[in-house]
N, CA, C and O atoms as a Tripos MOL2 file, in Angstrom:
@<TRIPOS>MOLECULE
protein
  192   191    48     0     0
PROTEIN
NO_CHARGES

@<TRIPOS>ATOM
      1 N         -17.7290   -7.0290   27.0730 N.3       1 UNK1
      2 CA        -17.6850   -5.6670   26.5890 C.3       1 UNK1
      3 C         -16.5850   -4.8680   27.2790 C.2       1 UNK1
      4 O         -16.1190   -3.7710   26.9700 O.2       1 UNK1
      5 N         -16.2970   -5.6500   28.2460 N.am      2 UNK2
      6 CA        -15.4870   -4.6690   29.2090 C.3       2 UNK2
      7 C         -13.7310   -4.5480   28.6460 C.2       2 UNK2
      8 O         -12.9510   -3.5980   28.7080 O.2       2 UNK2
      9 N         -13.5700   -5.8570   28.1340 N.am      3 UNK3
     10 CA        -12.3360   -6.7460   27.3000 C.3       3 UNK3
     11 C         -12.3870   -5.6630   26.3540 C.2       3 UNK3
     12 O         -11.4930   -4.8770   26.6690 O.2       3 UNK3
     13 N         -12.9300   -5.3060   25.4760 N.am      4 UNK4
     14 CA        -13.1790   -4.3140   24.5250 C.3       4 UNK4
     15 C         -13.1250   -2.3920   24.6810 C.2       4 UNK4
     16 O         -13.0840   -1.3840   23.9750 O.2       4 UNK4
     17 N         -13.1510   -2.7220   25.7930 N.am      5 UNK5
     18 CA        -12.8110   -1.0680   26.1740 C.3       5 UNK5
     19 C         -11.2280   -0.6500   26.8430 C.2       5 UNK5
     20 O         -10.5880    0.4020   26.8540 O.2       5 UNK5
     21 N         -10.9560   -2.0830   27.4000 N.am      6 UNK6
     22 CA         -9.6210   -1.7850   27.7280 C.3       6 UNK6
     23 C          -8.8080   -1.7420   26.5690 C.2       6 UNK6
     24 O          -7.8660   -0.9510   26.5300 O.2       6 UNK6
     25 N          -9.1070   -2.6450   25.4330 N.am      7 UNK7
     26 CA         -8.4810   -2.5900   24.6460 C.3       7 UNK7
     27 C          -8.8130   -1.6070   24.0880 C.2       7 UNK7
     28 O          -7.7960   -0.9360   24.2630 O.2       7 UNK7
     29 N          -9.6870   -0.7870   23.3550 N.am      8 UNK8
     30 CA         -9.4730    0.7760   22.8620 C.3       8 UNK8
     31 C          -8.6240    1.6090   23.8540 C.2       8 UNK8
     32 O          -7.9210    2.5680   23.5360 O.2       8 UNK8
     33 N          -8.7550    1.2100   24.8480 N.am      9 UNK9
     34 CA         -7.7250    2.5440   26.2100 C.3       9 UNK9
     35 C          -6.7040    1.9680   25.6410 C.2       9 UNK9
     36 O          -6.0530    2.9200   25.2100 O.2       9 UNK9
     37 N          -6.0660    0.8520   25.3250 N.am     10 UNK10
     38 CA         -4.6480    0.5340   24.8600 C.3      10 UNK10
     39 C          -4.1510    1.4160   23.8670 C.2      10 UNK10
     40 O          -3.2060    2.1980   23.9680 O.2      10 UNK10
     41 N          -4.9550    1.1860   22.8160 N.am     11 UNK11
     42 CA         -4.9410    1.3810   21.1850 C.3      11 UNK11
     43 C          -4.6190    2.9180   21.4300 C.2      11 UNK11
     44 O          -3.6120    3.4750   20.9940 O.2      11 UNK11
     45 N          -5.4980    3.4580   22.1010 N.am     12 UNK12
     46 CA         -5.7600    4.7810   22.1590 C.3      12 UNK12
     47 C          -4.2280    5.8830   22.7970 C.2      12 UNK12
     48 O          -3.8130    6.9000   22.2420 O.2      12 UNK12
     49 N          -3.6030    5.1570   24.2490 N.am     13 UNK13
     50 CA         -2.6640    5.5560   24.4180 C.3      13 UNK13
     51 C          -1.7050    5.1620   23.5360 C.2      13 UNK13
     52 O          -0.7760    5.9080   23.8470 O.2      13 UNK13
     53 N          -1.3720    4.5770   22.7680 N.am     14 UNK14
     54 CA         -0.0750    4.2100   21.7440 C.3      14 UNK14
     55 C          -0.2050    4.9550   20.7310 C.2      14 UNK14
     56 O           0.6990    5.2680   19.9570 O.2      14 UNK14
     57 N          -1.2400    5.2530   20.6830 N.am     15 UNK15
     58 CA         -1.8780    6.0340   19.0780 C.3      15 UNK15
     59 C          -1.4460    7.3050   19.3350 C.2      15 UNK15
     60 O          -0.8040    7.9850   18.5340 O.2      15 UNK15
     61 N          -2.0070    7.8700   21.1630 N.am     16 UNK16
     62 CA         -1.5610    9.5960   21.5850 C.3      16 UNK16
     63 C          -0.3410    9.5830   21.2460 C.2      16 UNK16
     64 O          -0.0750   10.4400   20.4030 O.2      16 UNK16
     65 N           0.8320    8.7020   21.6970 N.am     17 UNK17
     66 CA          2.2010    8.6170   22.4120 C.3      17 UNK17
     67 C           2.7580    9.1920   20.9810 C.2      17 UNK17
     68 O           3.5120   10.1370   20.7470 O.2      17 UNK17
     69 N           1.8380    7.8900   19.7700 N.am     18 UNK18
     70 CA          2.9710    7.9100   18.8510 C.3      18 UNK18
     71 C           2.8070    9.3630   17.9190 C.2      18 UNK18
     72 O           3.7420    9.8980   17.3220 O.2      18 UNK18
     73 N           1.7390    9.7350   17.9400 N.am     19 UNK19
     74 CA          1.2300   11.0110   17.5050 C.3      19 UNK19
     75 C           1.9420   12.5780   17.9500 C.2      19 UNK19
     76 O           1.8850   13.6620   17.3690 O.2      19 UNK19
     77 N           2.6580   12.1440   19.3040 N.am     20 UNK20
     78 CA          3.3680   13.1880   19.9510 C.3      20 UNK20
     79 C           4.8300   13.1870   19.5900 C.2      20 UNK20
     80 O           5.5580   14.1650   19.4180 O.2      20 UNK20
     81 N           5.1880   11.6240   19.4900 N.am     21 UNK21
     82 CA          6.7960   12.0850   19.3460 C.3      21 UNK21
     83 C           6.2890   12.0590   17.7900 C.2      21 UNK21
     84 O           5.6920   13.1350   17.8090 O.2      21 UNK21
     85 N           6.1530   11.6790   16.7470 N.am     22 UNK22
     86 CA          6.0480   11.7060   15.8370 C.3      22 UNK22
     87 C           5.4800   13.4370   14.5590 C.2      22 UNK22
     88 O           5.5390   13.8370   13.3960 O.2      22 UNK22
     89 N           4.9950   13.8160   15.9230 N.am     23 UNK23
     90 CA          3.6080   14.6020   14.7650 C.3      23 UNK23
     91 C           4.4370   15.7980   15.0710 C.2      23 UNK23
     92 O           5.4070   15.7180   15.8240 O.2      23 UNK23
     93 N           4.0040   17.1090   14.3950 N.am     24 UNK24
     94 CA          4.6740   18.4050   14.2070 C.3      24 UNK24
     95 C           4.4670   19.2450   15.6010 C.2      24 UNK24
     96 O           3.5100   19.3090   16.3730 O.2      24 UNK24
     97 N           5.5770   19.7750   15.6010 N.am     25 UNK25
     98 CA          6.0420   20.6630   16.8460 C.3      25 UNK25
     99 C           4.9020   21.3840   17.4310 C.2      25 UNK25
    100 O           3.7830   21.2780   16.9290 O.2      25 UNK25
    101 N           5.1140   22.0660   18.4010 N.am     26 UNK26
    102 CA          4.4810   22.6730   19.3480 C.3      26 UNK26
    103 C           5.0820   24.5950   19.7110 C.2      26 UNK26
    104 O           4.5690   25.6100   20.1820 O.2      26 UNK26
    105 N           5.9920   24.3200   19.3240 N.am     27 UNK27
    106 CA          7.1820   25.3000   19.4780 C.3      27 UNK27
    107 C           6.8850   26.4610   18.7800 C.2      27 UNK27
    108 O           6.1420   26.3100   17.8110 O.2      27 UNK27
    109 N           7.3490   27.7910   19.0720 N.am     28 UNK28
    110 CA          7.7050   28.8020   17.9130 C.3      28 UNK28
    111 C           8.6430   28.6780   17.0710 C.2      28 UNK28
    112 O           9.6390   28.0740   17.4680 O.2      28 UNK28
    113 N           8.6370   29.0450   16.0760 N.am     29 UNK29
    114 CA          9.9280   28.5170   14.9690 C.3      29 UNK29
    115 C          10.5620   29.6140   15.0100 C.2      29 UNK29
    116 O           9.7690   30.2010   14.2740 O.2      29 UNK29
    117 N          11.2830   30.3540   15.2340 N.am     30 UNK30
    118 CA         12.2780   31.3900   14.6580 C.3      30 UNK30
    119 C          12.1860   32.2480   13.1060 C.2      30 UNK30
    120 O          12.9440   31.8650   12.2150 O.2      30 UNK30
    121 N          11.5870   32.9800   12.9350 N.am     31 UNK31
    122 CA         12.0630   33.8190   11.2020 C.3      31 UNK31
    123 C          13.5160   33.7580   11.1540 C.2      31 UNK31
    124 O          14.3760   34.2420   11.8900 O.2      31 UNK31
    125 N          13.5910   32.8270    9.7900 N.am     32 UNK32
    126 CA         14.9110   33.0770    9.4910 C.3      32 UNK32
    127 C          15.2280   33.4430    8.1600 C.2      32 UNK32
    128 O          14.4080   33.2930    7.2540 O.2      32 UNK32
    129 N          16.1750   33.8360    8.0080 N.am     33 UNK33
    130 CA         16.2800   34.4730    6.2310 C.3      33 UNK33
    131 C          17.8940   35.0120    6.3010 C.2      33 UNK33
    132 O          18.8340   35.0130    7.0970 O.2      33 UNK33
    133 N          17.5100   35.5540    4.6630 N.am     34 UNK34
    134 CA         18.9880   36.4290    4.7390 C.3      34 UNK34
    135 C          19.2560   37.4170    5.4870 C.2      34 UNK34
    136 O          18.5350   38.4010    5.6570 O.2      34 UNK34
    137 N          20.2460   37.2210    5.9450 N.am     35 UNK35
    138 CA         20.5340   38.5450    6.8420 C.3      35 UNK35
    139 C          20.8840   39.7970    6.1300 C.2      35 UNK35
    140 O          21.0120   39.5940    4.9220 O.2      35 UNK35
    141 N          21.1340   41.3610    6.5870 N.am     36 UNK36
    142 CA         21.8240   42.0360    5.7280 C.3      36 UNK36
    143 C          23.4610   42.2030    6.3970 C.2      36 UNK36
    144 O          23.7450   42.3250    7.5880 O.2      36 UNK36
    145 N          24.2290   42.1710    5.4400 N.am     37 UNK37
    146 CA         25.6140   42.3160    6.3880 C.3      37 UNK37
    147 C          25.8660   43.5460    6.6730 C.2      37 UNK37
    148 O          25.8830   44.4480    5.8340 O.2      37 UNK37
    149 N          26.1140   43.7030    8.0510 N.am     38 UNK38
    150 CA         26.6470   44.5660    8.4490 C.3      38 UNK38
    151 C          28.2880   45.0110    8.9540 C.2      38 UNK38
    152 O          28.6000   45.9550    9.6800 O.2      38 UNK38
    153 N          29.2550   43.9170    8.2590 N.am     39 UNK39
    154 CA         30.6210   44.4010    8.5750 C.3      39 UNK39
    155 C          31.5940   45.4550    8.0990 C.2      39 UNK39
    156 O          31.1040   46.3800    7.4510 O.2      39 UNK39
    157 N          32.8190   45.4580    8.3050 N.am     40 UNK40
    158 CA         33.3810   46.4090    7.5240 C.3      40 UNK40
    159 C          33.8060   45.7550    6.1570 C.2      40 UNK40
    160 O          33.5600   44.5490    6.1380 O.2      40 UNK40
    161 N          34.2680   46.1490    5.2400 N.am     41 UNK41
    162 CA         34.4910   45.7580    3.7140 C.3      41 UNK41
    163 C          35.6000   46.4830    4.2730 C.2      41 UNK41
    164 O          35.4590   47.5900    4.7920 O.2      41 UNK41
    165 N          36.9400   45.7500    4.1590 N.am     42 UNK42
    166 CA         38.4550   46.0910    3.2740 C.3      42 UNK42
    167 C          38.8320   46.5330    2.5130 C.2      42 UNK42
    168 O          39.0190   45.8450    1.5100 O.2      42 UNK42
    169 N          39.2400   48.1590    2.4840 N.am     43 UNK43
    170 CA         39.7320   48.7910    1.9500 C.3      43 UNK43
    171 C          40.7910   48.2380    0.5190 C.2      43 UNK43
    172 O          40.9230   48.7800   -0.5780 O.2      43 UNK43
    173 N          41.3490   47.1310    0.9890 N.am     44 UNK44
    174 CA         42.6600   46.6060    0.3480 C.3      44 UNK44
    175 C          41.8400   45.0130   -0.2660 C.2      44 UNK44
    176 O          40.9910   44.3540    0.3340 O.2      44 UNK44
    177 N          42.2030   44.8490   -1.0760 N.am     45 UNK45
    178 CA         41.8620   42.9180   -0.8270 C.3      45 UNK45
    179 C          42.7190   42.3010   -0.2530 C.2      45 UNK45
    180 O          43.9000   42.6340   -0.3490 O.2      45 UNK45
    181 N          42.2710   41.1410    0.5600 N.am     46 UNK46
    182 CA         43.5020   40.5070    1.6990 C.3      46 UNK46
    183 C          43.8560   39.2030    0.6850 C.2      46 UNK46
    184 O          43.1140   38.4060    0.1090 O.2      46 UNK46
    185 N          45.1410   39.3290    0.7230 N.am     47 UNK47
    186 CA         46.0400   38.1330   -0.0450 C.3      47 UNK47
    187 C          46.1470   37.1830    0.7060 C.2      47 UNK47
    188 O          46.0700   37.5310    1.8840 O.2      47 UNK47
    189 N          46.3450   35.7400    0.5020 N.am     48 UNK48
    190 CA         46.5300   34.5630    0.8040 C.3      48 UNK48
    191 C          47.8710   34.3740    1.2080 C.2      48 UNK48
    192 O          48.2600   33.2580    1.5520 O.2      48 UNK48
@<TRIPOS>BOND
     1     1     2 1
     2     2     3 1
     3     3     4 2
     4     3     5 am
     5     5     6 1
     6     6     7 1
     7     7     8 2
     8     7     9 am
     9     9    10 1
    10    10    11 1
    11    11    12 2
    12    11    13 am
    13    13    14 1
    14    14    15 1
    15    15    16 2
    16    15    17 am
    17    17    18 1
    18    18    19 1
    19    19    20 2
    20    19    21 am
    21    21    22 1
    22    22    23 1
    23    23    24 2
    24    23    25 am
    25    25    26 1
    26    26    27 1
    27    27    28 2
    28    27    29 am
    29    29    30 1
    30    30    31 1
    31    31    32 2
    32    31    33 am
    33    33    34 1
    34    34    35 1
    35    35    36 2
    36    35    37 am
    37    37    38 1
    38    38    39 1
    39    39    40 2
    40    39    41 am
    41    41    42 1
    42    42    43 1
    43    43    44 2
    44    43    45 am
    45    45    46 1
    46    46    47 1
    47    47    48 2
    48    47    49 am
    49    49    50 1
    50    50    51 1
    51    51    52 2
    52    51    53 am
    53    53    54 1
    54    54    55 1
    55    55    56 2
    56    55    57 am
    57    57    58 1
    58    58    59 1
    59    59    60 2
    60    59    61 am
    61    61    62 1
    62    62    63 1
    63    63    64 2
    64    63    65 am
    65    65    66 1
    66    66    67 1
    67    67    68 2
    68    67    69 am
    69    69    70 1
    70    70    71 1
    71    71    72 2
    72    71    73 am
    73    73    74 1
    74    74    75 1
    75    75    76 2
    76    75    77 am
    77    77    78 1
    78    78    79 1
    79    79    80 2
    80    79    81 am
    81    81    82 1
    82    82    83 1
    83    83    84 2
    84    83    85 am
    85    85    86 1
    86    86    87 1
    87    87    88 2
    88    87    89 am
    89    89    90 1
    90    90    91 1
    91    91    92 2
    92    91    93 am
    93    93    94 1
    94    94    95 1
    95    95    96 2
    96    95    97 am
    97    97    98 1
    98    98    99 1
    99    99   100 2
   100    99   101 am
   101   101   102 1
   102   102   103 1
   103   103   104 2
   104   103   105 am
   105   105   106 1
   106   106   107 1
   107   107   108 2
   108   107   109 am
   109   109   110 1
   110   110   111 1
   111   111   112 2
   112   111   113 am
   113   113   114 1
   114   114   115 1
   115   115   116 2
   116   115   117 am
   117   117   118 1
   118   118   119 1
   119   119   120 2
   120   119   121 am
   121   121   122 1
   122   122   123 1
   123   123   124 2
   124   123   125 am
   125   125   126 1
   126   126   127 1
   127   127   128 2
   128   127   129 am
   129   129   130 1
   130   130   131 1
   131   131   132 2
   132   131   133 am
   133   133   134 1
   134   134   135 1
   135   135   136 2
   136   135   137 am
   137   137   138 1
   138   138   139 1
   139   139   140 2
   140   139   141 am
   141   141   142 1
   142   142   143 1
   143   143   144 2
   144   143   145 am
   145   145   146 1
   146   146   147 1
   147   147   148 2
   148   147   149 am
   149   149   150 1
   150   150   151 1
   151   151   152 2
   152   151   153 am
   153   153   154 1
   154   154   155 1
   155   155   156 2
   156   155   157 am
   157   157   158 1
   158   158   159 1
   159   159   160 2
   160   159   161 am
   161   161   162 1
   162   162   163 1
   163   163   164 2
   164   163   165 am
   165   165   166 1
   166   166   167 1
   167   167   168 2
   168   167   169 am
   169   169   170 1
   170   170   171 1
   171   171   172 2
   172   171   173 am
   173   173   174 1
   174   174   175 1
   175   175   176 2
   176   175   177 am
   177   177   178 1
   178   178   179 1
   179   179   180 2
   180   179   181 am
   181   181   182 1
   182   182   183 1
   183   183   184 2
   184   183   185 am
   185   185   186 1
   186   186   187 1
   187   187   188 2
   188   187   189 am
   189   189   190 1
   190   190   191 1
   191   191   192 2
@<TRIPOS>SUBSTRUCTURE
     1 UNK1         2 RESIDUE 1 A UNK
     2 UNK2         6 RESIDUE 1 A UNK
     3 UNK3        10 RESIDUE 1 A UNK
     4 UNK4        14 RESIDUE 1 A UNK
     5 UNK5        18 RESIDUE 1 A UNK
     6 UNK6        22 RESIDUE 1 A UNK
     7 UNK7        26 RESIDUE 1 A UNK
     8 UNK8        30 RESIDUE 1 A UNK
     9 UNK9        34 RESIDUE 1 A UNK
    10 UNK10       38 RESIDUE 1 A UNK
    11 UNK11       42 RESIDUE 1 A UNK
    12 UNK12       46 RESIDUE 1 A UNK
    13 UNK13       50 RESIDUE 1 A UNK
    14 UNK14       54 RESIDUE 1 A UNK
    15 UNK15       58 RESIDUE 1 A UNK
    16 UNK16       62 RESIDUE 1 A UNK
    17 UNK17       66 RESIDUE 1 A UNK
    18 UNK18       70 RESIDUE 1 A UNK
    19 UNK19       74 RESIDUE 1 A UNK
    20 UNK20       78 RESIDUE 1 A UNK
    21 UNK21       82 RESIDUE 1 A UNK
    22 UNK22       86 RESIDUE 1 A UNK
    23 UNK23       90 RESIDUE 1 A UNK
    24 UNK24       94 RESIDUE 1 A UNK
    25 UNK25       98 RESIDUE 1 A UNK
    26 UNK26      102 RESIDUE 1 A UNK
    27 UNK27      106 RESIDUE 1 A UNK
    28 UNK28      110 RESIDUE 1 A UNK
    29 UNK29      114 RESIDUE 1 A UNK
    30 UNK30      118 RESIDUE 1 A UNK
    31 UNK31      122 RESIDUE 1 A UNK
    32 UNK32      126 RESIDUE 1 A UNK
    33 UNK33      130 RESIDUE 1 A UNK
    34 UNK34      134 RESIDUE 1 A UNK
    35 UNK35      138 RESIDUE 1 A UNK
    36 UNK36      142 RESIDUE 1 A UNK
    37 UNK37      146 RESIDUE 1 A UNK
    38 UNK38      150 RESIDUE 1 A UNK
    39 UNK39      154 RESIDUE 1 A UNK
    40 UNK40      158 RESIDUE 1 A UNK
    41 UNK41      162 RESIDUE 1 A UNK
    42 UNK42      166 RESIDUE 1 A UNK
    43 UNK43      170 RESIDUE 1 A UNK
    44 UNK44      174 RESIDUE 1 A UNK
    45 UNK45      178 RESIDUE 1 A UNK
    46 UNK46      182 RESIDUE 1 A UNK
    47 UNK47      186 RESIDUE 1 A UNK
    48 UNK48      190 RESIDUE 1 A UNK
């Protein structure tokens, strides 16, 4: 029985590990979107 528990402790850490690099973040995500612009607009149109 004992053969049998180490092996779930195996199963079990590979299963956490892969669940962590694998599984969705932890993090705050940032709001992101359109911005509004705030530059100046050119009087003139600029030629090439």
């Amino acid at each position: 029985m004992k053969l049998f528990k180490v092996f779930e402790d195996i199963v079990q850490y590979f299963s956490d590990a892969f669940a962590r690099i694998f599984g969705p973040n932890d993090e705050p995500v940032p709001s992101i979107g359109v911005q509004p612009f705030e530059g100046d607009v050119p009087s003139e149109p600029l030629e090439d």
